[in-house]
KEKE-3310 file (N, C-alpha, C; in steps of 0.2 Angstrom, whole numbers, plus 5000, padded with zeros to 4 digits):
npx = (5749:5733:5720:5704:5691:5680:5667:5662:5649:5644:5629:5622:5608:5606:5617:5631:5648:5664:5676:5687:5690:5693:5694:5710:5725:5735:5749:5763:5776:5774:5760:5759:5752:5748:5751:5760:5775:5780:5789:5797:5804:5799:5794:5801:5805:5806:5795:5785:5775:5777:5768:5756:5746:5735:5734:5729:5715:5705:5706:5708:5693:5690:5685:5668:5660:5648:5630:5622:5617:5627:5641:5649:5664:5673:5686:5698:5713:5724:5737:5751:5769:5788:5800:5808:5801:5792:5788:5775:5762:5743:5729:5715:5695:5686:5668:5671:5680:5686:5685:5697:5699:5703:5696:5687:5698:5691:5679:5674:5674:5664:5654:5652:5650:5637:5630:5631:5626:5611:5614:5609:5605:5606:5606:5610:5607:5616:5614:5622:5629:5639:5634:5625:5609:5593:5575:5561:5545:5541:5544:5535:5542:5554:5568:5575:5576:5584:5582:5587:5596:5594:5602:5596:5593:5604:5609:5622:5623:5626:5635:5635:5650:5653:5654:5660:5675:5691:5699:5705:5707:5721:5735:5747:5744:5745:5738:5737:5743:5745:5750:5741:5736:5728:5721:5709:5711:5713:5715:5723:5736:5738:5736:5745:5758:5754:5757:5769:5776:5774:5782:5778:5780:5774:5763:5757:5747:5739:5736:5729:5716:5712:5709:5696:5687:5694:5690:5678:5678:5681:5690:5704:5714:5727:5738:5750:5758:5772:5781:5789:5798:5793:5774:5756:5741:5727:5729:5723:5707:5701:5691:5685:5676:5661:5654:5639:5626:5624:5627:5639:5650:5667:5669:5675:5689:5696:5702:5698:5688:5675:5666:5662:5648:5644:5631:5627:5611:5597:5587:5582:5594:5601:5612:5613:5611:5618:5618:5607:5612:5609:5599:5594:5589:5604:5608:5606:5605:5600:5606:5613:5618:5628:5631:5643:5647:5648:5660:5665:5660:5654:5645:5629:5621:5604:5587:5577:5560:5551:5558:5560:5566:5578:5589:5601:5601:5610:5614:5617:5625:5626:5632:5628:5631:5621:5613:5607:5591:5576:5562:5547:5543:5549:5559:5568:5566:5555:5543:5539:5535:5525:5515:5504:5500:5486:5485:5481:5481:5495:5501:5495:5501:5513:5515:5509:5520:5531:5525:5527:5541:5544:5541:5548:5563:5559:5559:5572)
npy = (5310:5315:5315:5308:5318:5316:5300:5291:5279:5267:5261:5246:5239:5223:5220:5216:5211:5215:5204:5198:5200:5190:5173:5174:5165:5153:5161:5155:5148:5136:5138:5136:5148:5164:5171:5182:5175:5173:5173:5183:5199:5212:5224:5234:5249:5257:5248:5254:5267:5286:5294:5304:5311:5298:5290:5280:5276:5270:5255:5239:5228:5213:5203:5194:5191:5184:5190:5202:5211:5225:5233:5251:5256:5276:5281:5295:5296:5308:5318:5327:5330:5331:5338:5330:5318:5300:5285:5275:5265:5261:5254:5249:5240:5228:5222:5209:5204:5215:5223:5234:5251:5265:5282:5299:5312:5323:5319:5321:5333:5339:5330:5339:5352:5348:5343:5354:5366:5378:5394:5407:5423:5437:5454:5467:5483:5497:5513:5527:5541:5549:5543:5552:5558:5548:5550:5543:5533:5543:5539:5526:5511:5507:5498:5489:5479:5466:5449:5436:5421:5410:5396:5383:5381:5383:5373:5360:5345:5327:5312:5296:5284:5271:5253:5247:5240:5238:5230:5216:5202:5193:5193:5206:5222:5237:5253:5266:5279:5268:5253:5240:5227:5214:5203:5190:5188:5174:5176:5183:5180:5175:5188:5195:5189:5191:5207:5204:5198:5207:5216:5225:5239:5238:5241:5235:5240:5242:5230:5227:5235:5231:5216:5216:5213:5205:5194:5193:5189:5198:5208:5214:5228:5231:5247:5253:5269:5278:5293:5305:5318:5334:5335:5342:5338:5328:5312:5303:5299:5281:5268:5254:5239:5228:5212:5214:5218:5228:5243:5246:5256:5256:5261:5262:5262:5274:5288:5305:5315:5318:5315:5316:5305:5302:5295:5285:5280:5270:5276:5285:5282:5281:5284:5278:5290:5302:5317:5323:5331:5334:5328:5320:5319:5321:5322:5307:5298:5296:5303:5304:5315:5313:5318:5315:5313:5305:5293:5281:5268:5257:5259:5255:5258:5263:5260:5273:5277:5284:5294:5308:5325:5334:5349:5356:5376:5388:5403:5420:5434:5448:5463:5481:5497:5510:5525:5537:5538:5548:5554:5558:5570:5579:5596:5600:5585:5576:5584:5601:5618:5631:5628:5627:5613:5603:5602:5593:5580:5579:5577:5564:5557:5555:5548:5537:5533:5532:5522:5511:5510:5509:5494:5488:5491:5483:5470:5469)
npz = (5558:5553:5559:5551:5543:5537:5532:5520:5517:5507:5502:5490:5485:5476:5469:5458:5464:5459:5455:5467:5484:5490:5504:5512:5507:5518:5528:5523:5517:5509:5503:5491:5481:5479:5491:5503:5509:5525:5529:5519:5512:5516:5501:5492:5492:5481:5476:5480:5474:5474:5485:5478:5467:5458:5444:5439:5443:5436:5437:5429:5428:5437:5434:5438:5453:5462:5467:5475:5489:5494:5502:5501:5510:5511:5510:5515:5516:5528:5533:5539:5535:5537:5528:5527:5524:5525:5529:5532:5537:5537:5545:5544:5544:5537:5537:5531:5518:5505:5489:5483:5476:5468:5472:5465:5467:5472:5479:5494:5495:5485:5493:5503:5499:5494:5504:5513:5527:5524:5522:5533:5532:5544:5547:5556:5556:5561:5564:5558:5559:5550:5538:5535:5533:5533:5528:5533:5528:5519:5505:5495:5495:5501:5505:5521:5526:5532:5529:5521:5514:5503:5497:5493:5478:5471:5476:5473:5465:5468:5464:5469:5468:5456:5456:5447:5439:5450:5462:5471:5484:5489:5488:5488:5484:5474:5475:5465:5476:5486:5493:5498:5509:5513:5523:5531:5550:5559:5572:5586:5588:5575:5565:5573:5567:5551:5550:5553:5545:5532:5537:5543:5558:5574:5589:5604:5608:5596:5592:5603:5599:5588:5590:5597:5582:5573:5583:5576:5566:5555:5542:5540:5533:5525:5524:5514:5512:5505:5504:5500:5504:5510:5515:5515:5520:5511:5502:5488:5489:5492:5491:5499:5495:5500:5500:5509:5520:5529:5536:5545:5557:5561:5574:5584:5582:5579:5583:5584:5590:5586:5569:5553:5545:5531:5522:5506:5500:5492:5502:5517:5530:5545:5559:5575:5588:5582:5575:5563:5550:5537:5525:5511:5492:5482:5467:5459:5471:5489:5503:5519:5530:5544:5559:5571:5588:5598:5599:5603:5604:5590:5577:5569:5555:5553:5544:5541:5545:5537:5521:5524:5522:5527:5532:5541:5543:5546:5554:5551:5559:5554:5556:5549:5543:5542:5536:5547:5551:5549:5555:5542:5542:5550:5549:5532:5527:5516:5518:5520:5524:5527:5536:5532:5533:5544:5560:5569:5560:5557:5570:5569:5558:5563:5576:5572:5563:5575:5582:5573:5572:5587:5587:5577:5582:5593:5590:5587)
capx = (5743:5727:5711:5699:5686:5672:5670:5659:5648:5637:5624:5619:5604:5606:5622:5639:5653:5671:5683:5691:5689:5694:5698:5720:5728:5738:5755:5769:5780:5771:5754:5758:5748:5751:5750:5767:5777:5782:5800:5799:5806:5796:5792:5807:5804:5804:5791:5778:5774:5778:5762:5754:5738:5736:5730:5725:5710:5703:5710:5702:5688:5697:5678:5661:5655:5641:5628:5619:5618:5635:5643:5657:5667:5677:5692:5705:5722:5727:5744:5757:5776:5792:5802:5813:5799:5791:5784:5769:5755:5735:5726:5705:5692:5679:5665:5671:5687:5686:5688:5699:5698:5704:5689:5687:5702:5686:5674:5673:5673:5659:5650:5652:5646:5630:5625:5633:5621:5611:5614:5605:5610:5603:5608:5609:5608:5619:5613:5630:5630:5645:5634:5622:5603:5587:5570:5558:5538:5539:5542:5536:5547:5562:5569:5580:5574:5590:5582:5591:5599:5595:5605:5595:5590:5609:5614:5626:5621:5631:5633:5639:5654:5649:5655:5664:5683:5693:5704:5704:5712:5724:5740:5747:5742:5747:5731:5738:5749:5744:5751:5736:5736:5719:5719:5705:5716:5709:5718:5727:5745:5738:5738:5754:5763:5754:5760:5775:5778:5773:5787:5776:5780:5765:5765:5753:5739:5737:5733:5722:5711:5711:5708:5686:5686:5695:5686:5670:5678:5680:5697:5710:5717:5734:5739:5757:5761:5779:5783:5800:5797:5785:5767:5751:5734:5727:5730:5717:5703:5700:5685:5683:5668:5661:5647:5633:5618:5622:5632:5644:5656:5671:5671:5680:5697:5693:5706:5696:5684:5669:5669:5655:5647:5638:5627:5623:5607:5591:5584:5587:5600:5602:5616:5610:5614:5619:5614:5606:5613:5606:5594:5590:5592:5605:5610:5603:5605:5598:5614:5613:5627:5627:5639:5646:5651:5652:5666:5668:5657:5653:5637:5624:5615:5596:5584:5571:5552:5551:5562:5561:5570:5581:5592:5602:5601:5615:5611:5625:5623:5628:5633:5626:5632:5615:5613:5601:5585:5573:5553:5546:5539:5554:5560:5573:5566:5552:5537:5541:5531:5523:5511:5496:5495:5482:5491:5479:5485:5502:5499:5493:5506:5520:5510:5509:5528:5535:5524:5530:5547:5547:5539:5553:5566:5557:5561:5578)
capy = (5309:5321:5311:5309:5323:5313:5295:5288:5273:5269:5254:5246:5233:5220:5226:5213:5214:5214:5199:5201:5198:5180:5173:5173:5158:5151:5165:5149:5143:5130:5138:5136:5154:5169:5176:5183:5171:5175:5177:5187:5203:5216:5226:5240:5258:5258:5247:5258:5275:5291:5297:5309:5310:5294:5293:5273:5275:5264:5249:5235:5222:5206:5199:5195:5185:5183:5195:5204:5218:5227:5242:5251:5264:5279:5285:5300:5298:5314:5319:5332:5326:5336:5338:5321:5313:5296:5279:5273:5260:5263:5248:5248:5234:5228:5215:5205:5204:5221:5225:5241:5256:5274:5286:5306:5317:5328:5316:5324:5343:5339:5329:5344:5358:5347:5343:5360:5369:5384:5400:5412:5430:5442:5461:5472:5490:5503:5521:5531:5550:5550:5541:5557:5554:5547:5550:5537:5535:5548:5536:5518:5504:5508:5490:5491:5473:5461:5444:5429:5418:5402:5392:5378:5382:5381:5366:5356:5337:5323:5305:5291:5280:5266:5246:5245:5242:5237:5223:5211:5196:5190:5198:5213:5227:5244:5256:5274:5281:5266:5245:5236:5220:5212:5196:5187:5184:5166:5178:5188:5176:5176:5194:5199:5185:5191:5211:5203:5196:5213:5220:5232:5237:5240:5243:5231:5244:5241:5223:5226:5239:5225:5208:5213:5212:5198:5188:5192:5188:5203:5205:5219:5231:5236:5251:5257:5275:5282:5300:5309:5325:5337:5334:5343:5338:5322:5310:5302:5293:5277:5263:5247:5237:5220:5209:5213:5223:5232:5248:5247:5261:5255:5269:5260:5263:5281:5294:5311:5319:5319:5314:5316:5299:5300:5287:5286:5274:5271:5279:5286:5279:5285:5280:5281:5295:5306:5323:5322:5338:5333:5322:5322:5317:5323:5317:5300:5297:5298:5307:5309:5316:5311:5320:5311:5312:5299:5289:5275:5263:5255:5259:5253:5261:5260:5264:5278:5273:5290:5298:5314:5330:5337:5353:5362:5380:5390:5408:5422:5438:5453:5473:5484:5504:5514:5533:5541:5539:5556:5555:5560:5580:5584:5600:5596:5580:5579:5589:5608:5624:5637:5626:5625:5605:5603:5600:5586:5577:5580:5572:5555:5554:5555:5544:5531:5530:5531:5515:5508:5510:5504:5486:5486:5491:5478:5463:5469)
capz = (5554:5555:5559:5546:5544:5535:5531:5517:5515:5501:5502:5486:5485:5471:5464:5457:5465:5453:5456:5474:5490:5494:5509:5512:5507:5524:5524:5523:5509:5506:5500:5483:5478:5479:5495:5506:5515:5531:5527:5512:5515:5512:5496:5493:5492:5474:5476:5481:5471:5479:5490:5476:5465:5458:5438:5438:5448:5434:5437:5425:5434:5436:5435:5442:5458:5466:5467:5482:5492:5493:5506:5500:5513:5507:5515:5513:5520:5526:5535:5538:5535:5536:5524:5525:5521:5530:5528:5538:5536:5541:5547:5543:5545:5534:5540:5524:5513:5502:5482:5483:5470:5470:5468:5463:5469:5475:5481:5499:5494:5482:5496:5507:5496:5492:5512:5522:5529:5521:5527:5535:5535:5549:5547:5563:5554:5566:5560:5557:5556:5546:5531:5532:5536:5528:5528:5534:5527:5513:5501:5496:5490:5502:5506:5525:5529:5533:5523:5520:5507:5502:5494:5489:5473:5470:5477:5470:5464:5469:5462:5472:5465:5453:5456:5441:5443:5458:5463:5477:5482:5496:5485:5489:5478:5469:5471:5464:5480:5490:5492:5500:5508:5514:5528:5536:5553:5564:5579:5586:5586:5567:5563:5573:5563:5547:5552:5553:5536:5528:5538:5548:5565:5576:5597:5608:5606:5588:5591:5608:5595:5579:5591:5594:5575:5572:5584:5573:5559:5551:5538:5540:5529:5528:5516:5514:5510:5506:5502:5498:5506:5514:5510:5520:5515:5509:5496:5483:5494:5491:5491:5503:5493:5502:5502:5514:5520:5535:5536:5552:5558:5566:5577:5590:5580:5578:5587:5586:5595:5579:5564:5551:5541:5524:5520:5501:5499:5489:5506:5522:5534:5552:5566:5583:5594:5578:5573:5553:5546:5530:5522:5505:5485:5479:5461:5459:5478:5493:5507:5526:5534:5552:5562:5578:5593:5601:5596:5612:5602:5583:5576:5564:5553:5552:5542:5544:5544:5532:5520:5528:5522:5534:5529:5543:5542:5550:5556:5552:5559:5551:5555:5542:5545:5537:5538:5552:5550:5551:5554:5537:5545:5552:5543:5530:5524:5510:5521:5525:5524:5532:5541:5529:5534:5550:5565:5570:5554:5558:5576:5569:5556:5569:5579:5567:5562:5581:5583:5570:5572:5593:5585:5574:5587:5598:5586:5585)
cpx = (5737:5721:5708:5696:5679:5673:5662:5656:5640:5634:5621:5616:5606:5613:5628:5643:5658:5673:5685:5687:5688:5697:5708:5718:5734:5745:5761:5770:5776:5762:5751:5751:5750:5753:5758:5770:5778:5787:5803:5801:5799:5796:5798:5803:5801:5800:5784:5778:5773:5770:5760:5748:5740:5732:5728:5720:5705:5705:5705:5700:5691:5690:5672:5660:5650:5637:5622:5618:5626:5637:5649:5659:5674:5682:5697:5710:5723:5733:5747:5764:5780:5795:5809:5807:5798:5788:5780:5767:5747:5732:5716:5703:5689:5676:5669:5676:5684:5688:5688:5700:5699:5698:5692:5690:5695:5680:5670:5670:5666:5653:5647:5647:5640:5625:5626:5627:5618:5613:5610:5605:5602:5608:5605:5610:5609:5619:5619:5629:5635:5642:5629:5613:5599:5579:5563:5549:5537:5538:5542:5541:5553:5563:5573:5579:5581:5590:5587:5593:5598:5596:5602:5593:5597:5614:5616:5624:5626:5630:5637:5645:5650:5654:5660:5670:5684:5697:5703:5708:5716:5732:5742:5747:5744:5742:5737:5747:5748:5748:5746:5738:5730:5721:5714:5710:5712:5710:5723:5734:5744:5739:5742:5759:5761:5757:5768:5780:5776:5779:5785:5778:5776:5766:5757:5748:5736:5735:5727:5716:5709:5708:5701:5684:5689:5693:5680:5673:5680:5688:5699:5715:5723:5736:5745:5758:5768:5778:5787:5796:5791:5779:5760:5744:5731:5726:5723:5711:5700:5694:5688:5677:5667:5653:5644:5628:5618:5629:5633:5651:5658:5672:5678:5689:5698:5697:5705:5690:5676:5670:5662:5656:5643:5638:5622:5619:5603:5584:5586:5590:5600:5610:5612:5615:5617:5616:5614:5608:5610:5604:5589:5592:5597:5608:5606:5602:5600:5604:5611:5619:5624:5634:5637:5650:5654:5653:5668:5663:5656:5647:5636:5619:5608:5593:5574:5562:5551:5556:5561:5565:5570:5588:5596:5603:5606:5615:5618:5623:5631:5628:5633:5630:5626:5617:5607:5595:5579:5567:5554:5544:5543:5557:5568:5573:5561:5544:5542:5536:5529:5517:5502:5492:5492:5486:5488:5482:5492:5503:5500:5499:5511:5518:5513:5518:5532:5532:5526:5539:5548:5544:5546:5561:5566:5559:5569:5579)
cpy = (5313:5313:5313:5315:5320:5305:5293:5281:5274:5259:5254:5239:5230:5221:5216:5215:5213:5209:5201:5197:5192:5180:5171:5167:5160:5156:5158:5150:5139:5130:5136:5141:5159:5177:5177:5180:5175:5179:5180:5194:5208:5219:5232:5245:5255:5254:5249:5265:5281:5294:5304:5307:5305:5293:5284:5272:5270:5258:5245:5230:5215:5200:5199:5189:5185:5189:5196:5210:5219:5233:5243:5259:5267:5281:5290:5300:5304:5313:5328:5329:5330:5336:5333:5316:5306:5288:5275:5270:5263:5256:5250:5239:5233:5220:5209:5206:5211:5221:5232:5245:5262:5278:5293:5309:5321:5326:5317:5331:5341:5336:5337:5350:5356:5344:5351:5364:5376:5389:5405:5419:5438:5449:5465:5479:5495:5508:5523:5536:5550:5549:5545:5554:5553:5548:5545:5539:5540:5545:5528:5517:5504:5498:5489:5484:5468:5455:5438:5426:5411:5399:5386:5378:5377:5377:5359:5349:5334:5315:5301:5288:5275:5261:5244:5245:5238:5230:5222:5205:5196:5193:5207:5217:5233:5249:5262:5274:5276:5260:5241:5229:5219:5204:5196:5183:5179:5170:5182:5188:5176:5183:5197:5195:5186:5202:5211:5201:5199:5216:5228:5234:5242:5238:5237:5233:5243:5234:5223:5230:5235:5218:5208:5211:5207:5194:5186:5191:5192:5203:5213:5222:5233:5241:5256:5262:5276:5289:5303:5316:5327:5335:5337:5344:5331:5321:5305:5300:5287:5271:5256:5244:5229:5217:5212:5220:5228:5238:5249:5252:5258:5259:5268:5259:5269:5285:5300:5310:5317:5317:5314:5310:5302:5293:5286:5280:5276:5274:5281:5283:5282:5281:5283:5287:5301:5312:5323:5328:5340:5328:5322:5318:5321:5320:5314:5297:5299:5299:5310:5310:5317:5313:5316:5313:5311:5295:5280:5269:5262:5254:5258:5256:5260:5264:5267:5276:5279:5293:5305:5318:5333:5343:5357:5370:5384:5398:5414:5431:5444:5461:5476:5494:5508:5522:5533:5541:5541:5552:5558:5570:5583:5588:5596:5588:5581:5580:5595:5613:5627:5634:5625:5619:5606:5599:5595:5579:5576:5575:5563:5553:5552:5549:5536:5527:5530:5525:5511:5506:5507:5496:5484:5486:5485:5470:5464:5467)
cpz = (5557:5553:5552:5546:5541:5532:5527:5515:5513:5500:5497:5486:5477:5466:5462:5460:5459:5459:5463:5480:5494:5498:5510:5511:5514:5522:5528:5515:5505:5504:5493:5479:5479:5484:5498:5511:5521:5531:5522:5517:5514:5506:5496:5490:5485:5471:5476:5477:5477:5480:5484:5471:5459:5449:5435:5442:5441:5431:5433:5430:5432:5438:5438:5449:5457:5467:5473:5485:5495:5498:5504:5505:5510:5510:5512:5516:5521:5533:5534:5541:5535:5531:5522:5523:5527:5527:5533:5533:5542:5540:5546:5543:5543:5537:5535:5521:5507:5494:5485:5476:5473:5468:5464:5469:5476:5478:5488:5498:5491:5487:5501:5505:5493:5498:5517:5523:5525:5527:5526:5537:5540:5548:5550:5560:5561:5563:5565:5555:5552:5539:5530:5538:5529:5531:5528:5533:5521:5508:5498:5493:5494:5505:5513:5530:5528:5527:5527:5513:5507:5496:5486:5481:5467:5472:5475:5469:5464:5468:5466:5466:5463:5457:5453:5442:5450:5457:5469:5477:5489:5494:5486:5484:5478:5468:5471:5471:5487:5489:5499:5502:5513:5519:5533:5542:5559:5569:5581:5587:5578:5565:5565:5568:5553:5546:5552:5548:5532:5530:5541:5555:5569:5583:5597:5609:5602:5590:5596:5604:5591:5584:5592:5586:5574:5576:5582:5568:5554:5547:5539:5536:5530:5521:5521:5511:5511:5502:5507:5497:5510:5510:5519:5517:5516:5503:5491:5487:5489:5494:5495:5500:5496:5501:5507:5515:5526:5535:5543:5552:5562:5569:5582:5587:5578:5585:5588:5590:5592:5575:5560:5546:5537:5525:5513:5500:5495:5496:5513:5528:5541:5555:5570:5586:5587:5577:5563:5552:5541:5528:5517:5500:5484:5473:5458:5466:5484:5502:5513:5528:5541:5554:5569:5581:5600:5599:5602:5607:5594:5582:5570:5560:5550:5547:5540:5542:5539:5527:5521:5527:5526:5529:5535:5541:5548:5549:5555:5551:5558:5552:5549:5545:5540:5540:5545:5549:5554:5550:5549:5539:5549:5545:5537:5526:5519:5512:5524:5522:5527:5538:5540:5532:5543:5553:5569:5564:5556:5565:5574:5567:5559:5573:5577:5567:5567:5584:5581:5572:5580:5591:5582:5579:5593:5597:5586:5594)
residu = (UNK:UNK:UNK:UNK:UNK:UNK:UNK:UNK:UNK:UNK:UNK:UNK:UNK:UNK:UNK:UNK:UNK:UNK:UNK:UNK:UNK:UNK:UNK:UNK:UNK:UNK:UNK:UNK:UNK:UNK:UNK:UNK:UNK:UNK:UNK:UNK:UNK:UNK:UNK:UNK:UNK:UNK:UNK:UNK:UNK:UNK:UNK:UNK:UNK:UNK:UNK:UNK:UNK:UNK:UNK:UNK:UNK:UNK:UNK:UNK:UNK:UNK:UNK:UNK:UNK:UNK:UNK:UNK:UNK:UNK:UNK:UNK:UNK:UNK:UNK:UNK:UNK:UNK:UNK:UNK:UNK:UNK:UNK:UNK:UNK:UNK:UNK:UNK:UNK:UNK:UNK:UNK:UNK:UNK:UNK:UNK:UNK:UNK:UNK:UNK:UNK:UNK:UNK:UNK:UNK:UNK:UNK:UNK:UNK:UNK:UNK:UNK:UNK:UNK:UNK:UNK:UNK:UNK:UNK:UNK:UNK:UNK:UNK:UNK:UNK:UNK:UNK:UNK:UNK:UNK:UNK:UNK:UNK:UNK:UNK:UNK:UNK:UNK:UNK:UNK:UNK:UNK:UNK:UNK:UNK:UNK:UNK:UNK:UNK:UNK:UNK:UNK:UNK:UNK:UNK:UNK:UNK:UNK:UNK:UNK:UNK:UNK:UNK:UNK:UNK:UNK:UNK:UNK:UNK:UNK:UNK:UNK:UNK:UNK:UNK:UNK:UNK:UNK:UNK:UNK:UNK:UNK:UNK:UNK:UNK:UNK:UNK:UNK:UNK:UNK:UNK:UNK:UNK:UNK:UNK:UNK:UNK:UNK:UNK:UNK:UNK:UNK:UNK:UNK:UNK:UNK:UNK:UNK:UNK:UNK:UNK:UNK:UNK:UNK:UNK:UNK:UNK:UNK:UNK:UNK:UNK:UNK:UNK:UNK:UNK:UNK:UNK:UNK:UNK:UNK:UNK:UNK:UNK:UNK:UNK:UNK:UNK:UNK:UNK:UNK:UNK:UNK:UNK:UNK:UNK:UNK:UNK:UNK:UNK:UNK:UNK:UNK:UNK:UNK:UNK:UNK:UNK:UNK:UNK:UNK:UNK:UNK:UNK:UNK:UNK:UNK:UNK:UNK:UNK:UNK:UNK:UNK:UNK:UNK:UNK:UNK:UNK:UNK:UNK:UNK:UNK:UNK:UNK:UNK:UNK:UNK:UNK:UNK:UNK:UNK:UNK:UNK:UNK:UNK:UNK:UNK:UNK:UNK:UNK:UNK:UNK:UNK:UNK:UNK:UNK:UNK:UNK:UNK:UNK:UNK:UNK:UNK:UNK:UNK:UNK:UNK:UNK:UNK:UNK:UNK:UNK:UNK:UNK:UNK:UNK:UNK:UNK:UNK:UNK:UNK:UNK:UNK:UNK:UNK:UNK:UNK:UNK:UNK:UNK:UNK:UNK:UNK:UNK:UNK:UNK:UNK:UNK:UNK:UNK:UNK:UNK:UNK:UNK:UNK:UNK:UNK:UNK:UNK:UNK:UNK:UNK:UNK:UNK:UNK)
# end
């Protein structure tokens, strides 16, 4: 498994949820509903769809709850397998039981190209006799000034995922290249006995990482991947959507080093101790990218007494190779003759453009 590289959560005021995210019914025999006994076997291969781009990403809504304010986080499985191929499970947390949905194949990439930073090009011109010379002052308009590029003008717009769609529920499910299954566990004898009856098999780690979450109550995702063969990449990302109003990163289940969070809201969003990269509209939206790095704790995101745009600009310095550059009254350039012009005059000029030229030299 290759860590995450970005993890999306998008906070919306007033919003429906779709049908889903009720709490499990008890996993026994005798629940009479439709959740996974204990003693069921697991689901066989040709139960799960092979691990690839998944073309039911709209699932129909299986109805309306209650309505309120809503968080939904996005995630990309990514991986490299070898060429026999593998079957793993990936365990997440939401404050709340989750309606799940496949999003846009693209939905990182497109985040990316409409937060990264602009660029800023610096050009170190090193005069090269091989590309001749030039003559400096003779004539206006010459341009030999480095600049910059910025972007913003052409900065891609980005729309968050809508609501609509999605399933939920205590049953295990079929998203695209996924099989989901969702339980609120009472504990942590409850969630090894429910890990159990999925047919997962999980080290003493895996339960010490998941048991502060389930002592708050929080419900636990389980998503099964199989794929038949190599595969290096990631596969579709998909949506977590729950009731509530606070956006919290589990970091504390979090394997790398960094990781960057979007935050799509009606305004700007912070985590503590993060660096804003970016903070702005884009789309409909308003998009911080907070990059992190530190990971030892699970943070909350606030929001900013200001909406405040914030843009990093990234500096990217450039060798140029130009010709030689001649004072304008050296013979050979476009002053020469028998000496008609007054040699006071001559003096200033020179004067002039060798000051010029050590201020320039002085910035460089």
């Amino acid at each position: 498994m290759q860590p995450d590289d970005a993890v999306l959560f998008v906070h919306r005021a007033n919003t429906c949820l779709p049908d889903g995210g009720l709490p499990d019914a008890p996993l026994d025999s005798g629940s009479g509903g439709s959740a996974t006994p204990l003693d069921a076997a697991p689901p066989p291969d040709a139960f799960i769809p092979d691990a690839g781009a998944g073309s039911d990403a709209g699932i129909p809504d299986a109805g309306t709850t209650g309505c309120g304010d809503s968080v939904m986080m996005v995630v990309q499985p990514r991986f490299t397998l070898t060429t026999r191929g593998s079957k793993f499970a990936l365990l997440y947390v939401t404050p709340a039981p989750p309606v799940m949905r496949l999003e846009s194949p693209t939905t990182f990439d497109d985040l990316d190209a409409a937060t990264a930073p602009l660029i800023d090009t610096e050009i170190h011109e090193i005069p090269d006799p091989a590309l001749g010379t030039q003559c400096e002052g003779c004539i206006s308009g010459g341009d030999n000034s480095g600049g910059g590029c910025n972007y913003e003008s052409n900065t891609p717009g980005w729309n968050p995922p809508t609501l609509d769609g999605g399933v939920g529920g205590s049953t295990i499910q079929t998203i695209g290249p996924y099989e989901a299954a969702t339980r609120q566990p009472t504990s942590r004898t409850d969630l090894a006995r429910w890990l159990d009856g999925l047919g997962y098999v999980y080290q003493t780690a895996d339960l010490d990482a998941l048991e502060p979450y389930v002592s708050q109550g929080w419900s636990v995702v389980a998503v099964r991947v199989v794929q038949n063969g190599s595969f290096t990449g990631g596969l579709q990302p998909f949506s977590m959507t729950w009731a509530g109003s606070e956006v919290t990163v589990p970091l504390r289940l979090a394997s790398q080093s960094s990781l960057t969070i979007y935050i799509s809201a009606d305004h700007r969003y912070e985590l503590p101790g993060a660096h804003v990269s970016y903070a702005g509209f884009t789309g409909t939206t308003y998009v911080t990218r907070n990059e992190v790095s530190d990971l030892r704790d699970d943070l909350t995101a606030m929001r900013a007494s200001v909406d405040d745009w914030t843009h990093d600009v990234k500096v990217v310095y450039e060798d140029k190779h130009v010709p030689v550059t001649k004072p304008c009254d050296e013979q050979g350039c476009c002053q020469s003759g028998t000496g008609s012009t007054n040699g006071l005059m001559w003096g200033s000029a020179l004067l002039v453009v060798m000051r010029r030229r050590r201020r320039t030299m002085a910035k460089r």
